[in-house]
N, C-alpha and C positions, 0 to 999 in steps of 0.2 A: 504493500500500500504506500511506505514512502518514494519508491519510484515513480509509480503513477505520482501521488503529491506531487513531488520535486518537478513533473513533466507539467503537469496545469500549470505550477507556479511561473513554470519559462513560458508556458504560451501566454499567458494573462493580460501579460504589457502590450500584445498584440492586439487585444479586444477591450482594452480598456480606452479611457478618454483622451486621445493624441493618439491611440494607434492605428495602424494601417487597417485594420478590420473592426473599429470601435463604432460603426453602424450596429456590428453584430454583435455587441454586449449582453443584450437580455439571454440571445440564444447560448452564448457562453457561460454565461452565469446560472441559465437551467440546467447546462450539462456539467456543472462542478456542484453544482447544489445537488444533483440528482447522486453525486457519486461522493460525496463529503458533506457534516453537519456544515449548515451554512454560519458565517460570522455574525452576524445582524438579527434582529430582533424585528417583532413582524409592529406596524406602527399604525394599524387599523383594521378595521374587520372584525369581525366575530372572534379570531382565534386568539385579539391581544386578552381575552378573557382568562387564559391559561396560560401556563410558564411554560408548557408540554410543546416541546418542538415540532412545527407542524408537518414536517417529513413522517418524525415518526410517529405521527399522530395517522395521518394517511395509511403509512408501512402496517400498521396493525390491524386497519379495515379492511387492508388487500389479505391480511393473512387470516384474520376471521372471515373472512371470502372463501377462501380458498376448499374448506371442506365442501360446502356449494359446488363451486366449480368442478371437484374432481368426481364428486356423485355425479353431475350432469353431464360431464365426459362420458362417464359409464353409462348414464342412461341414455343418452342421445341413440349409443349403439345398442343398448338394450331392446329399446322401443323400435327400433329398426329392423332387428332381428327377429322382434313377432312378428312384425308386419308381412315380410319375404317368407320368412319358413313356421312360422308358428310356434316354435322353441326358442328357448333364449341363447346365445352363443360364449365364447368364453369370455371369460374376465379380459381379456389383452384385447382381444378382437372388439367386445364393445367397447372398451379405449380409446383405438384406435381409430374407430370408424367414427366417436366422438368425437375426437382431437381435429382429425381429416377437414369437420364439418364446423367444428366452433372455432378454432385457431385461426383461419380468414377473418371472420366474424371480430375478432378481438382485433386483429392487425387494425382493421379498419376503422375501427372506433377510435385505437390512439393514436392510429396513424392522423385520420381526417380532425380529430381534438387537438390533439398537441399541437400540429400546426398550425391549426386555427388561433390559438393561444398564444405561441411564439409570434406569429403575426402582428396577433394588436399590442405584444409585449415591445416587439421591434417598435412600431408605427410612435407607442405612448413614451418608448422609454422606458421600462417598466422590467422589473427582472418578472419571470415566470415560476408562477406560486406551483407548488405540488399537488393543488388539490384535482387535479382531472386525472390522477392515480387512481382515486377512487371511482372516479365518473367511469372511466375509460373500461373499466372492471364491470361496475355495475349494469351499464348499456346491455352489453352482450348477455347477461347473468339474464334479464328483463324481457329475453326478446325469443323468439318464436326459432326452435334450428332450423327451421325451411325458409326463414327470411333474408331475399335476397339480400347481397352485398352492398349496392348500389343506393337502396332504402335504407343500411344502416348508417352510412356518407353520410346520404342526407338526414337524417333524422340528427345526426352527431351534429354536424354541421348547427340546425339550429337550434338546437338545445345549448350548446356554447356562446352562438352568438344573441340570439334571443333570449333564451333563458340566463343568462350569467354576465357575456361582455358589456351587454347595451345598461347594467346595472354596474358595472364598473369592475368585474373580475371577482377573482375568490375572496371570500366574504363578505360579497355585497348580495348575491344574489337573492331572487325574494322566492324564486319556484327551485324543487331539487332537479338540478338538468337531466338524470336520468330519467325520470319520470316523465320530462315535456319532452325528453325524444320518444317516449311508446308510446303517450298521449298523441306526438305529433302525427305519427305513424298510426295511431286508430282511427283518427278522424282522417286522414287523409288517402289510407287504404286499408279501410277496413277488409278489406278479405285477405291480406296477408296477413293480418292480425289475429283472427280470429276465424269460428270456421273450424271442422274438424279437418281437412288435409293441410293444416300447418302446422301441428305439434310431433308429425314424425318426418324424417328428411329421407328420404328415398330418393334411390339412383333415376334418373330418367327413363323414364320405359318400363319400369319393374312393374308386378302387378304384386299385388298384396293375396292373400292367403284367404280364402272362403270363411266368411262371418266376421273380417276383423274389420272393428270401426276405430278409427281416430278421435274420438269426442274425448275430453275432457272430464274431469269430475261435474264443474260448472256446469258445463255445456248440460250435458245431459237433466243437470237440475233445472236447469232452465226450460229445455224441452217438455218435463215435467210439469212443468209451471203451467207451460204455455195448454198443454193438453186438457190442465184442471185434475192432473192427477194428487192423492196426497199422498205422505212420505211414508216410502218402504226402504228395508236394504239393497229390495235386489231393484232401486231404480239405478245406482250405482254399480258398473261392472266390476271397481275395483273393490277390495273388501276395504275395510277402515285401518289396519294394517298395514296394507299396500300404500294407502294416501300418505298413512305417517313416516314409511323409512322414505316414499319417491318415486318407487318403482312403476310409475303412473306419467301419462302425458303432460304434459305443459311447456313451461317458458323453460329455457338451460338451465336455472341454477334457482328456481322456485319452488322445484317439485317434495324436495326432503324435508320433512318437517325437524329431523333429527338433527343433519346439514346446517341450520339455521340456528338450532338452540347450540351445538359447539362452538359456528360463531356467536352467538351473545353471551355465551359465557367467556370467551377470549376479550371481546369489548368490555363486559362489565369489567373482569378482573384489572383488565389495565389502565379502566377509569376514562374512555372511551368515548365507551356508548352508555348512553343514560338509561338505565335500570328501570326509573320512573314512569318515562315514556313509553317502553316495553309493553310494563306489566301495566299501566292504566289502557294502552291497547287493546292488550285481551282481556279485562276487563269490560271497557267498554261493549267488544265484539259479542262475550258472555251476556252482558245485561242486555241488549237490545233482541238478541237470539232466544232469550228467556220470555223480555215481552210478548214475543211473535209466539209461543209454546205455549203460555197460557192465553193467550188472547183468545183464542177457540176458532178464529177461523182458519177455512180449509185449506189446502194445498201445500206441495210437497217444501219448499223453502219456509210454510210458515210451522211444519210440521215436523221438521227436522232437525234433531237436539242440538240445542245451542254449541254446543266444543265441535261440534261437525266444521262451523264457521272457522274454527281458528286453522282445521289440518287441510282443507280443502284451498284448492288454488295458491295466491302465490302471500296470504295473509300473514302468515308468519314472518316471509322473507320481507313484507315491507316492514311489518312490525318492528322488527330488529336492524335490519340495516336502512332504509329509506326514512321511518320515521326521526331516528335520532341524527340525522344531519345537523349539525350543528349551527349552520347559516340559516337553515329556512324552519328550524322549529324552532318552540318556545322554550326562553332562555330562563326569567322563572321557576323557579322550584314549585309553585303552587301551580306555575302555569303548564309545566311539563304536563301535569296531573289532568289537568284539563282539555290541555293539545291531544293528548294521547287519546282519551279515553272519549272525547268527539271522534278521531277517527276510526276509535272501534263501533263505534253507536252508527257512523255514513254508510262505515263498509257494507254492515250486514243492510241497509236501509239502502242503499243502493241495488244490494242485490235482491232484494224481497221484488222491490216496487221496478225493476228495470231490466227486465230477462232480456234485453237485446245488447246490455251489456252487464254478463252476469259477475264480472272480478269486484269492482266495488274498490277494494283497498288503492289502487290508484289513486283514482278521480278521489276521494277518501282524501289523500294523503297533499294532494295539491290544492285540495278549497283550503283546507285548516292550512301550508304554506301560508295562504294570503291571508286567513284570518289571526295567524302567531303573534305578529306585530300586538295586533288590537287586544288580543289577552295576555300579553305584557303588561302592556300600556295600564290597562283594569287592573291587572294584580298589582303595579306600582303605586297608582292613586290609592288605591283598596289600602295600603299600607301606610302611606301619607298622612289616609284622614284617620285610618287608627291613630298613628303618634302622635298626631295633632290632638286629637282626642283627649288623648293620657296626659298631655301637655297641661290641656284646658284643665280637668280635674285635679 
């Protein structure tokens, strides 16, 4: 490591202020910060809130990622391997046929990010923050294996520049940018989103195996929904089982419910990811999935036991990783409480009330982004006119 060092230190003078390539500062300053603790102290944004360096602050969400990602390696080829032969294939082979199919998928995301990023870093002056480490991960984690490459460009594309630059960069932003890229990408092609032939990636021209369908857990409740049927087990082809280790369709790195709690146990432990957030989550998701279970009336989502909500679709993985962003949720202790457990009460309320889009946790997690601010704000006053209060007395 002190050779490399010693080797940055001789180029430096070359990209710094008077040198012959001092246009290109920020992009030099990204690639010494990405490979060494940077000098400097961060002097706005959400993250001057903590002493915790914001690299490795980042480094620890990719690596509570990470049990995610390699489950949906496996399952990518899993779920492929029904599809063609109807048996499951071996551990290396679905791997592999995972790796084949998400590994583009990722280039693309920090490829078309980070440049985006270096860009307005060059344009403003501005060195390049670490935070699209996490974006760049999550994109792909969020997104459908059969969605093309081209759609995920552009979705990155403006999820950076909309969602984050036109706000002024890392810790300004008001929406979480992974989220506005599969948002962008629902609204704007819904049938690569959603839909049962986009949650398994098949070779071109293959045919699938007699009786095998693509749907989703959602999907299918929603068909349910839509028919007026009420809730049974076997409306769900996978058991409740299968939902919780993964072994089931979805987004790449949504499907494990297992996957998800080893990351928020690496976030909790290393002070992270906010705990509070989490668990008022699933709360919230419990209370509103309760009301619907007594309320008495019919049909299979209002009929179906509340902790269903938390293993099914990608509810846990927003819960843990997308809720606790630490730009775009509430910063608040009273208000984390509140943030969270509004987007467990949307999730399930979106998908009761809206079987054409049955995930919920999304859309969930981006209204409360824009309303964080406003229950800050509440819990601050709320504390105000207490002291003021105690004052007067």
């Amino acid at each position: 490591m002190k050779f490399l060092r010693d080797q940055i230190d001789k180029l430096k003078p070359t990209f710094s202020e008077g040198g012959k390539l001092s246009f290109l500062h920020s992009t030099f300053d990204a690639f010494e910060t990405f490979l060494f603790v940077p000098n400097h102290t961060t002097q706005s944004g959400s993250h001057i809130r903590d002493g915790i360096d914001l690299k490795r602050t980042m480094f620890i969400v990719i690596i509570a990622m990470l049990p995610a990602l390699m489950f949906g390696l496996w399952n990518v080829g899993h779920q492929q391997s029904l599809a063609l032969t109807g048996t499951d294939g071996s551990l290396w082979d679905n791997f592999f046929v995972g790796l084949i199919q998400t590994l583009p998928i990722i280039i693309v995301s920090y490829g078309v990010g980070l440049g985006i990023e270096m860009g307005f870093a060059q344009f403003r002056g501005h060195p390049v923050n670490e935070g699209f480490l996490v974006t760049g991960m999550l994109i792909p984690l969020c997104m459908p294996p059969d969605v093309p490459l081209w759609m995920v460009g552009l979705a990155t594309a403006f999820s950076v520049v909309i969602g984050k630059e036109v706000f002024g960069g890392t810790g300004m932003n008001l929406l979480n940018p992974a989220l506005t890229a599969r948002m962008f990408l629902y609204i704007g092609y819904p049938s690569s989103m959603s839909g049962d032939s986009v949650w398994t990636f098949l070779p071109e021209g293959s045919k699938t195996v007699d009786g095998y369908s693509g749907a989703t857990n959602l999907g299918e409740l929603a068909s349910a929904t839509a028919e007026g049927k009420s809730w049974s087990d076997d409306i769900l082809s996978a058991s409740i089982m299968d939902s919780f280790w993964g072994n089931i369709q979805g987004s790449i790195g949504e499907t494990s419910v297992v996957a998800c709690l080893i990351g928020a146990v690496i976030l909790i432990s290393a002070g992270v990811g906010s705990w509070k957030i989490m668990l008022s989550t699933i709360l919230g998701g419990l209370f509103m999935g309760w009301i619907f279970n007594i309320s008495g009336a019919d049909g299979a989502y209002m009929d179906m036991p509340a902790y269903y909500h938390l293993i099914i679709g990608g509810f846990m993985f927003g819960a843990i990783f997308m809720t606790t962003d630490p730009v775009s949720a509430a910063q608040t202790e009273k208000g984390k409480w509140i943030y969270g457990f509004l987007i467990g009460v949307l999730t399930v309320l979106i998908r009761v009330f809206n079987p054409g889009y049955p995930e919920g946790i999304m859309m969930a997690i981006l209204l409360m982004n824009v309303f964080a601010p406003l229950i800050d704000y509440y819990v601050v006053q709320s504390n105000i006119k207490t002291r003021l209060n105690r004052v007067k007395v």
